[in-house]
Each structure stands twice: as structure tokens, then as C-alpha cells.
N, CA, C and O atoms as a CHARMM CRD file, in Angstrom:
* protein
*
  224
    1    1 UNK  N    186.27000 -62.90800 -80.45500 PROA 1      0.00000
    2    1 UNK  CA   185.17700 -63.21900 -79.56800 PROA 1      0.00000
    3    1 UNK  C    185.20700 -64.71600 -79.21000 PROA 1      0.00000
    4    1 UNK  O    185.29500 -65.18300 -78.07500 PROA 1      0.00000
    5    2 UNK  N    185.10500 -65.48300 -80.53900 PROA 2      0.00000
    6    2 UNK  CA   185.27700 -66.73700 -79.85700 PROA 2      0.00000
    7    2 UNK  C    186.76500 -67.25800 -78.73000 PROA 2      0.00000
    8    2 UNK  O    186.71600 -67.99600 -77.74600 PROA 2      0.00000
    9    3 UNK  N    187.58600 -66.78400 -79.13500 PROA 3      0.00000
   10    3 UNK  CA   188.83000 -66.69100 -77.95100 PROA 3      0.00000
   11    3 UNK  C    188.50000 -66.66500 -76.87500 PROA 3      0.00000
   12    3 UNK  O    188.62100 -67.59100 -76.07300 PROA 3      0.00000
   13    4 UNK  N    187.77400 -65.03300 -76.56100 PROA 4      0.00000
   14    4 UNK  CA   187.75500 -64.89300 -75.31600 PROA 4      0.00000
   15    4 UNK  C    186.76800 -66.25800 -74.84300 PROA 4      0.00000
   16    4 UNK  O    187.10700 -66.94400 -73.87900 PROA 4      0.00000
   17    5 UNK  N    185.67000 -66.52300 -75.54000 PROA 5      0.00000
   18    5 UNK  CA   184.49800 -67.05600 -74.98500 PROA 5      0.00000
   19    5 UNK  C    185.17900 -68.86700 -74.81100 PROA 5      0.00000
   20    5 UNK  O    184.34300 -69.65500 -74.37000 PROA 5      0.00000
   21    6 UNK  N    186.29800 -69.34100 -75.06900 PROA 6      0.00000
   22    6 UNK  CA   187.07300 -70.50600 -75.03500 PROA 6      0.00000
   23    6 UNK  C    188.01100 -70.22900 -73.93000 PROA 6      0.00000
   24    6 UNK  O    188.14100 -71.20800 -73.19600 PROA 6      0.00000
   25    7 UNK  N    188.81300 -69.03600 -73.53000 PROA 7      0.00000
   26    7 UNK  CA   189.24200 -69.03600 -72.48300 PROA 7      0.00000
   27    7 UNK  C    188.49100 -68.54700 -71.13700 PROA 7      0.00000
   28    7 UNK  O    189.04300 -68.40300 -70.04600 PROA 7      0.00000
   29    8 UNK  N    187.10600 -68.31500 -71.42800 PROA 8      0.00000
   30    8 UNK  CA   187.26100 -68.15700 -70.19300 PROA 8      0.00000
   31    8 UNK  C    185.95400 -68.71100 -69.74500 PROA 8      0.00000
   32    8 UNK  O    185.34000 -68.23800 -68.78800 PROA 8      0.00000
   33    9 UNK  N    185.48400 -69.85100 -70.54400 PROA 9      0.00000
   34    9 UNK  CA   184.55900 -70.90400 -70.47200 PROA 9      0.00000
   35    9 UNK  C    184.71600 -71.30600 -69.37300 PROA 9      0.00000
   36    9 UNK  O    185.65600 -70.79300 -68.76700 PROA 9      0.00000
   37   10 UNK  N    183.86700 -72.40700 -68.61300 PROA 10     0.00000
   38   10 UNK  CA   183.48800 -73.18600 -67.15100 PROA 10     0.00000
   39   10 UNK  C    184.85000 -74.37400 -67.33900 PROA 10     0.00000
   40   10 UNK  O    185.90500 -74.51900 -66.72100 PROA 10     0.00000
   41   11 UNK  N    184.32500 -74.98000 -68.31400 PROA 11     0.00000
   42   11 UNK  CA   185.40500 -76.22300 -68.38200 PROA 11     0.00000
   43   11 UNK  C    187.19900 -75.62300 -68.69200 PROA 11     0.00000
   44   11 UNK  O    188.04400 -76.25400 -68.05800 PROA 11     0.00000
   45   12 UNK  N    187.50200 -74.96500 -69.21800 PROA 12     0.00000
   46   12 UNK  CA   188.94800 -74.58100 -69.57100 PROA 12     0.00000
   47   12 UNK  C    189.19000 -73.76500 -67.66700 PROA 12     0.00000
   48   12 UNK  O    190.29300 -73.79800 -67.12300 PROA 12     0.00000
   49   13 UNK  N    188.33700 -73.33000 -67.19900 PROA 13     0.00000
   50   13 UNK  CA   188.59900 -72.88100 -65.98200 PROA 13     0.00000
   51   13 UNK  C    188.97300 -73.57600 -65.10400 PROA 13     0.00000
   52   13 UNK  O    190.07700 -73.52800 -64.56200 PROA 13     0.00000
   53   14 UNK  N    187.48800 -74.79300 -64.70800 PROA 14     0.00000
   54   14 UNK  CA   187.86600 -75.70400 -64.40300 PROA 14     0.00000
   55   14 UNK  C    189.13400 -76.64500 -64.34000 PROA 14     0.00000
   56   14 UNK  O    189.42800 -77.26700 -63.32000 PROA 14     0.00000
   57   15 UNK  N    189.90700 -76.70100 -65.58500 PROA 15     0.00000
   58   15 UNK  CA   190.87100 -77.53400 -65.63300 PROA 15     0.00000
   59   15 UNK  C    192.29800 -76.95900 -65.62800 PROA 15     0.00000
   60   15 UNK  O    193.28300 -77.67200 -65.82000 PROA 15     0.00000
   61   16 UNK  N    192.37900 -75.22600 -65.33000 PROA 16     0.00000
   62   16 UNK  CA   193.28500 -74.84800 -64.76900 PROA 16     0.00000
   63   16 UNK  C    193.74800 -75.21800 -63.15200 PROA 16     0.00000
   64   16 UNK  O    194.85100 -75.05000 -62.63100 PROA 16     0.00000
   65   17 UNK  N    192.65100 -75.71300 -62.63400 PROA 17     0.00000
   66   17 UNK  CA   193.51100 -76.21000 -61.03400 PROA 17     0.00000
   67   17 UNK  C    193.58200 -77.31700 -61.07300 PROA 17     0.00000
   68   17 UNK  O    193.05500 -77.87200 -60.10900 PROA 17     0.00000
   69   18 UNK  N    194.14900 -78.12900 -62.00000 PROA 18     0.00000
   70   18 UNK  CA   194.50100 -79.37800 -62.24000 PROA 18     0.00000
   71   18 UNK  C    195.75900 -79.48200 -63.10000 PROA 18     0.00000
   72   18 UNK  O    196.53000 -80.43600 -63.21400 PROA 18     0.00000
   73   19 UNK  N    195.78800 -78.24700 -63.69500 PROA 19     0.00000
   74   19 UNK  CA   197.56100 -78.23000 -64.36500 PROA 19     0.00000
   75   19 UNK  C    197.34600 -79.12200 -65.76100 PROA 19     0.00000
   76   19 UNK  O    198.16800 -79.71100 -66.46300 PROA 19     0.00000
   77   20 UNK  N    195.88600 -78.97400 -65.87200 PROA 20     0.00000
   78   20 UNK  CA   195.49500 -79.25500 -67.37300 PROA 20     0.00000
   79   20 UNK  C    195.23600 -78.45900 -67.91400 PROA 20     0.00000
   80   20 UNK  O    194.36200 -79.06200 -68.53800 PROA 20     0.00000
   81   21 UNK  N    195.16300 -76.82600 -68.58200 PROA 21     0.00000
   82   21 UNK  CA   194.65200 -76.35100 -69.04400 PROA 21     0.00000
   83   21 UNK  C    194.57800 -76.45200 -70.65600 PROA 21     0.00000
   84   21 UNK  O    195.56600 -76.73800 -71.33100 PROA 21     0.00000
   85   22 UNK  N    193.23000 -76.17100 -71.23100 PROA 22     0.00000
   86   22 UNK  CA   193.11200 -75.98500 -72.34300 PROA 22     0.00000
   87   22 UNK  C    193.68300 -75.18400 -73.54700 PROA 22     0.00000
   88   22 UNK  O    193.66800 -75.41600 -74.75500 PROA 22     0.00000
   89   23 UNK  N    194.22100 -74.10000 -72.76400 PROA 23     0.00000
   90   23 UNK  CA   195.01500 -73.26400 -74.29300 PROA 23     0.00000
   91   23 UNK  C    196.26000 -73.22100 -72.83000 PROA 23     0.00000
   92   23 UNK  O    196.44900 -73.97500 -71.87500 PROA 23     0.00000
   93   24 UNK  N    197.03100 -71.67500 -73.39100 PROA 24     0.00000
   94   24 UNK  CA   197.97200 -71.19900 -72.87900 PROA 24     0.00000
   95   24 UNK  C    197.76900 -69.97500 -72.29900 PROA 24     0.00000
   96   24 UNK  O    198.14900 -69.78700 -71.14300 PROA 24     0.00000
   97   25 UNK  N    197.13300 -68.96600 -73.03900 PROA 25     0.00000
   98   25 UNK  CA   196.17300 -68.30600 -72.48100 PROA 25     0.00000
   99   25 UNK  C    195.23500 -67.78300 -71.94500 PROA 25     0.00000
  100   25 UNK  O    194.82900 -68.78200 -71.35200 PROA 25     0.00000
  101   26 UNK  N    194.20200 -66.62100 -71.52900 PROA 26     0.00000
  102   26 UNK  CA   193.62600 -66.78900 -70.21100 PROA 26     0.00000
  103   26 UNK  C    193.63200 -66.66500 -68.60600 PROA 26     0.00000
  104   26 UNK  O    194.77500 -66.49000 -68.18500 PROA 26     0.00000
  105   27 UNK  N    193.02000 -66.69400 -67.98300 PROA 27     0.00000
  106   27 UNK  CA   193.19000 -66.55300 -66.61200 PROA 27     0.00000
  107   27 UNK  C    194.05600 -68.00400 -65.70400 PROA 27     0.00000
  108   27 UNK  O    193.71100 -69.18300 -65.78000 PROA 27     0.00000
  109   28 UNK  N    195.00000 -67.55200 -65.04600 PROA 28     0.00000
  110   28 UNK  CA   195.90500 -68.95000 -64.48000 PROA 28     0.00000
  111   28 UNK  C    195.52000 -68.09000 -62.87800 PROA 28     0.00000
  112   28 UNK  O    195.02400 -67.05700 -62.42600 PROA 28     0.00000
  113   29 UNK  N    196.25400 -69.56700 -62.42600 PROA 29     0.00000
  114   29 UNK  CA   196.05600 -69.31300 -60.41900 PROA 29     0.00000
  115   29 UNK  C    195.06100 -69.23000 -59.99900 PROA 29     0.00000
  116   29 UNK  O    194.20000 -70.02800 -60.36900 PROA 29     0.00000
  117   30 UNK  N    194.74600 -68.17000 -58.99700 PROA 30     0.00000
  118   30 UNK  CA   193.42600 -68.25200 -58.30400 PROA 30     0.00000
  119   30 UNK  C    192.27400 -67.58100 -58.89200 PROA 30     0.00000
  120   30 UNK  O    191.17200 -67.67100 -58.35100 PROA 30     0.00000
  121   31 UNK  N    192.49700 -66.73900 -60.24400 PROA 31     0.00000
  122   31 UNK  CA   191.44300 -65.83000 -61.24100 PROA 31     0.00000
  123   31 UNK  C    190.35000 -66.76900 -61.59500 PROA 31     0.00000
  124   31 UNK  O    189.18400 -66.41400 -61.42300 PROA 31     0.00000
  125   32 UNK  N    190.63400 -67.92900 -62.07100 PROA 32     0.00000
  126   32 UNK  CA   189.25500 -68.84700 -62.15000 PROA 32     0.00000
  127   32 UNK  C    188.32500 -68.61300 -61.14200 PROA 32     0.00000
  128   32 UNK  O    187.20200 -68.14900 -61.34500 PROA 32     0.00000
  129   33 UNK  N    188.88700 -69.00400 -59.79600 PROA 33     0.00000
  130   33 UNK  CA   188.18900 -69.14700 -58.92000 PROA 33     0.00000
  131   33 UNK  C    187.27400 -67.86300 -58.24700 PROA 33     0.00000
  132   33 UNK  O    186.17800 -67.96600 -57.69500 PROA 33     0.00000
  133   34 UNK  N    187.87800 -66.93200 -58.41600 PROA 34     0.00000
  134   34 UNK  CA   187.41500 -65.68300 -58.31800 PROA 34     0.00000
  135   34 UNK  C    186.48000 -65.25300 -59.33200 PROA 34     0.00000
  136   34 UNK  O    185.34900 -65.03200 -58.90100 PROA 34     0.00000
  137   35 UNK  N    186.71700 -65.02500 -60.94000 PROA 35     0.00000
  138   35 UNK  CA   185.64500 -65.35200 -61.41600 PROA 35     0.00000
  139   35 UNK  C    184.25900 -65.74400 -61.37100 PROA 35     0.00000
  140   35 UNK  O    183.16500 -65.19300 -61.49400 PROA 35     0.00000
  141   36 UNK  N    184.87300 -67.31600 -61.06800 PROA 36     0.00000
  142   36 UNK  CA   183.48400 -68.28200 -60.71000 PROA 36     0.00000
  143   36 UNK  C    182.63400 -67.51200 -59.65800 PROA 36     0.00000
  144   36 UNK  O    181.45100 -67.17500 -59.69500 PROA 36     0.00000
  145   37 UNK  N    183.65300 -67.32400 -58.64800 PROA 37     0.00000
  146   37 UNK  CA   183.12700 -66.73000 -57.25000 PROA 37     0.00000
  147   37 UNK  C    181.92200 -65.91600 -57.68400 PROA 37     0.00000
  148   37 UNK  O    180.76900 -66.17500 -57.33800 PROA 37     0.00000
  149   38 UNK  N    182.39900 -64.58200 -58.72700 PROA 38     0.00000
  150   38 UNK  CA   181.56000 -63.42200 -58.64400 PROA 38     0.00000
  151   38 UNK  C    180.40400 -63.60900 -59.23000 PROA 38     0.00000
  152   38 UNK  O    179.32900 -63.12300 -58.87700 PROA 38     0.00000
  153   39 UNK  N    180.69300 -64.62900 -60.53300 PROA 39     0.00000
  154   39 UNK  CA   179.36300 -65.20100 -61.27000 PROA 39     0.00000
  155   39 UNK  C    178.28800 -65.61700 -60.29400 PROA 39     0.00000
  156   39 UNK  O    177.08800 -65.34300 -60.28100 PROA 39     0.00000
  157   40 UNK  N    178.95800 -66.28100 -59.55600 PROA 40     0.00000
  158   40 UNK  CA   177.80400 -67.28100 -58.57100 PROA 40     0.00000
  159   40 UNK  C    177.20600 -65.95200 -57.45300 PROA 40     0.00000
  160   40 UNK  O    175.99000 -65.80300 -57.57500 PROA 40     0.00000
  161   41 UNK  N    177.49100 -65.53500 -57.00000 PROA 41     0.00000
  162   41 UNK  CA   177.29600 -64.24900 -55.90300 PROA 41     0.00000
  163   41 UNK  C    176.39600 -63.55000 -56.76300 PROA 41     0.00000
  164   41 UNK  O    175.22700 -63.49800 -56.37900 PROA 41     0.00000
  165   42 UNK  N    176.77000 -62.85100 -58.14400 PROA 42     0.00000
  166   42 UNK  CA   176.27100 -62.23400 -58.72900 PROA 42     0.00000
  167   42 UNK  C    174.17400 -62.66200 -59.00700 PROA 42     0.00000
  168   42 UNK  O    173.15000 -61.98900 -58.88700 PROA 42     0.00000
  169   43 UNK  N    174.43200 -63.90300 -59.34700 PROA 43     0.00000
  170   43 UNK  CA   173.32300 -65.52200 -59.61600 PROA 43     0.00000
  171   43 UNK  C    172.54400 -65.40000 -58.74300 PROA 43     0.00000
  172   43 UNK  O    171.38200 -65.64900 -59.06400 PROA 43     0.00000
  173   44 UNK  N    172.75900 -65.03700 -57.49500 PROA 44     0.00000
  174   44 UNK  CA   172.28500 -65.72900 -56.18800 PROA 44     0.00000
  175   44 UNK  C    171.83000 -64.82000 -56.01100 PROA 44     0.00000
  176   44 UNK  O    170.64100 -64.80500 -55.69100 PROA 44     0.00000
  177   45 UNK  N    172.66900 -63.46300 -56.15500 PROA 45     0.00000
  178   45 UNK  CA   171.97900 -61.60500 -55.30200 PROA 45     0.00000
  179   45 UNK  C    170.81600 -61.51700 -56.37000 PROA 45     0.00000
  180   45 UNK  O    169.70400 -61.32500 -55.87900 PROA 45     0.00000
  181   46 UNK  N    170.88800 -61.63600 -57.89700 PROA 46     0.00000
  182   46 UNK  CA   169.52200 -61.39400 -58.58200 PROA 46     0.00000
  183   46 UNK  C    168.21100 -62.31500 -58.37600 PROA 46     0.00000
  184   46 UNK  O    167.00200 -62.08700 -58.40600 PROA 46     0.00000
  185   47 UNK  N    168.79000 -63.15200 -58.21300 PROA 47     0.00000
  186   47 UNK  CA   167.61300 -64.48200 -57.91500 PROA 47     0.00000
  187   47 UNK  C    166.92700 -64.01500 -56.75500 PROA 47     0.00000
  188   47 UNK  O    165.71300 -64.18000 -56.63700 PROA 47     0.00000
  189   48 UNK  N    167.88500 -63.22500 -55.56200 PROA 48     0.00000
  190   48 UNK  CA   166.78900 -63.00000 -53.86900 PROA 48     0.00000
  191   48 UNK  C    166.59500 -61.91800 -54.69000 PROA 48     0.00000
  192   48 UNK  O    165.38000 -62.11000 -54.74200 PROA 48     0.00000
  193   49 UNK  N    166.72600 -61.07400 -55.28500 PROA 49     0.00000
  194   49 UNK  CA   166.17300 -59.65800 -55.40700 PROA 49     0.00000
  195   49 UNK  C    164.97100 -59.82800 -56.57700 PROA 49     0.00000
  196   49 UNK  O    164.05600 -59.00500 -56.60400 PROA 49     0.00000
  197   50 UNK  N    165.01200 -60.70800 -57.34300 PROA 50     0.00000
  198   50 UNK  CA   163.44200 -61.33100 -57.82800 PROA 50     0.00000
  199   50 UNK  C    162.37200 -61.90400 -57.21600 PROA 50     0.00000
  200   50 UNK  O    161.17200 -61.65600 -57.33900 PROA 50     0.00000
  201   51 UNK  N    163.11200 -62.93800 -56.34200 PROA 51     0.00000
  202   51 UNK  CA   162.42900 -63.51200 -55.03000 PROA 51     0.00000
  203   51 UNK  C    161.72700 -62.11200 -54.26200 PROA 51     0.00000
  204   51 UNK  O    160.63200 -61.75100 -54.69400 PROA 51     0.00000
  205   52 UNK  N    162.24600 -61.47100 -53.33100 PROA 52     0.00000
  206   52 UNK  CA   161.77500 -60.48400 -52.78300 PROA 52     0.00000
  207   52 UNK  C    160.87100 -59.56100 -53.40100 PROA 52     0.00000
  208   52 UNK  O    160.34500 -58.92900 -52.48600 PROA 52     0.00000
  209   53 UNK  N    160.44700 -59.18600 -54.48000 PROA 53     0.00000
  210   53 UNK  CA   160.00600 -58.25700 -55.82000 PROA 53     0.00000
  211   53 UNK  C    158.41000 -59.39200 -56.28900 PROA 53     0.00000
  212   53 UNK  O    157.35500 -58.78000 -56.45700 PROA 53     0.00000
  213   54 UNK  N    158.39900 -60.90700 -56.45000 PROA 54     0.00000
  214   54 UNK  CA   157.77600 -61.78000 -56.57000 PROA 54     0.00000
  215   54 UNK  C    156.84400 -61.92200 -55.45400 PROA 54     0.00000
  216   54 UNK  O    155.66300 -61.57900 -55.40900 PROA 54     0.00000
  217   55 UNK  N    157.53500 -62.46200 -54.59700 PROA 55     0.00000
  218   55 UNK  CA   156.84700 -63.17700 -53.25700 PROA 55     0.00000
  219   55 UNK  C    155.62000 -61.72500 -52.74700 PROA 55     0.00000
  220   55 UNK  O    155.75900 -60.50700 -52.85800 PROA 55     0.00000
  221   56 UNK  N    154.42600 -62.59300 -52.16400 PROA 56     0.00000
  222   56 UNK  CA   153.64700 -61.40200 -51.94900 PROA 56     0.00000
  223   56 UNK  C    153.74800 -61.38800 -50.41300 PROA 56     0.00000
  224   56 UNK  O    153.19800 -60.49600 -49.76700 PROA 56     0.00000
């Protein structure tokens, strides 16, 4: 568990498109970014769908 939760942390992601990465393993190329992508999309669709559910 802790593995996964070290590779596929913000910062070790982060520093795969810099050709620094933190381990050896993990997501390489454009998978960070995609990742990130879905997290954030994911963030944003629950937040309006609370918003909308909230707001009177």
C-alpha cells in the first residue's frame, strides 16, 4: 500500500516530466498527466453537482 501510495503521489508525478523521477516504478509518459486530468474533472463534476443540489 504504501508503494502504490509513493508512486503515484502528486509530487513523484509531477517530477516524471522533468526526467526526475522518484522511484523506477509507476506511471511514466503521458499517464501522470492523464491521471491528474481525471482527478481534477472528477473534483470539479462533484463540486457542480453539490453546487446544483445546495444552491436554492
Amino acid at each position: 500500500m504504501r508503494t502504490a501510495l509513493f508512486e503515484y503521489s502528486v509530487p513523484n508525478q509531477l517530477s516524471v516530466f522533468y526526467s526526475n523521477s522518484l522511484g523506477t516504478s509507476g506511471p511514466s509518459g503521458w499517464d501522470p498527466l492523464w491521471i491528474m486530468t481525471g482527478l481534477t474533472a472528477a473534483a470539479l463534476g462533484g463540486a457542480f453537482v453539490l453546487l446544483g443540489k445546495r444552491d436554492v
